[in-house]
C-alpha positions in Angstrom: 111.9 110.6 87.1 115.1 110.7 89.2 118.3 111.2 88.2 119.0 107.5 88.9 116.5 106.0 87.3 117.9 104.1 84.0 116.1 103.7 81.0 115.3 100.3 79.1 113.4 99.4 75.7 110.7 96.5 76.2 108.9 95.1 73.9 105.6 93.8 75.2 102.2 92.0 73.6 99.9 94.2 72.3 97.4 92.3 74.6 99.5 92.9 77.5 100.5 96.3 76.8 96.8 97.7 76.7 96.0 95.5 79.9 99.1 97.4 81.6 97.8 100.7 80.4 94.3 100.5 81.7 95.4 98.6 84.9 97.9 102.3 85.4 95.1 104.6 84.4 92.9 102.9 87.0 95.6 102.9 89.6 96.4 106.6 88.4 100.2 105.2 88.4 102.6 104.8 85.3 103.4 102.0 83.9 106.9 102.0 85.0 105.7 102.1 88.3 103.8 99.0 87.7 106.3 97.4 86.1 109.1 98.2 88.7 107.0 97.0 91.4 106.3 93.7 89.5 109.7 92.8 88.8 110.7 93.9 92.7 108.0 91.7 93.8 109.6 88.3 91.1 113.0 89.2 91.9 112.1 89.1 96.0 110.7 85.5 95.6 113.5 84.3 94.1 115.8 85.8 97.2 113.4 84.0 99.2 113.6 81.2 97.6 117.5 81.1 97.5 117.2 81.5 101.0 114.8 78.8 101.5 117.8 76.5 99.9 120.8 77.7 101.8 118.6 77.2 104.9 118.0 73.5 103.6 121.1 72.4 102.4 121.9 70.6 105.4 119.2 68.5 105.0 119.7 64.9 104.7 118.2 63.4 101.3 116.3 60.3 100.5 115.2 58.7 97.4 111.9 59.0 96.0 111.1 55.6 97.0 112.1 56.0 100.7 110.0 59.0 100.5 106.7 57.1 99.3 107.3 54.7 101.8 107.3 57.7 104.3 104.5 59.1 103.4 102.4 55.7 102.7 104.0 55.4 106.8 102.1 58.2 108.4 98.8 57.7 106.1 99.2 60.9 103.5 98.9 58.8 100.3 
């Protein structure tokens, strides 16, 4: 481990625990590893989904009702 590397408790389901064990032993990486990578992978969806809604705020809105009648318009429902 690095020197900047912090360490945290967490408390996970037995299930889930030994499913993250063998899934590290497999991959011949730790767990931490794992873990990091999963929760850089969660955390970079929600930046792209933040993203995704500053990129559409400008958007004009409509009600759900002018929005069936759109779709019903152009045949998707």
């Amino acid at each position: 481990m690095s020197e900047t590397t912090k360490r945290a408790t967490i408390y996970f389901d037995p299930a889930l625990h030994q499913a993250l064990r063998i899934r590290a032993a497999h991959a011949q990486r730790s767990m931490s590893d794992l873990v990091n990578d999963a929760i850089r992978e969660l955390l970079r969806e929600d930046a792209d989904d933040l993203a995704a809604f500053e990129t559409r705020a400008a958007e004009p809105t409509m009600t759900y009702e002018a929005l069936l009648k759109n779709l019903r318009k152009h045949g998707k429902i």
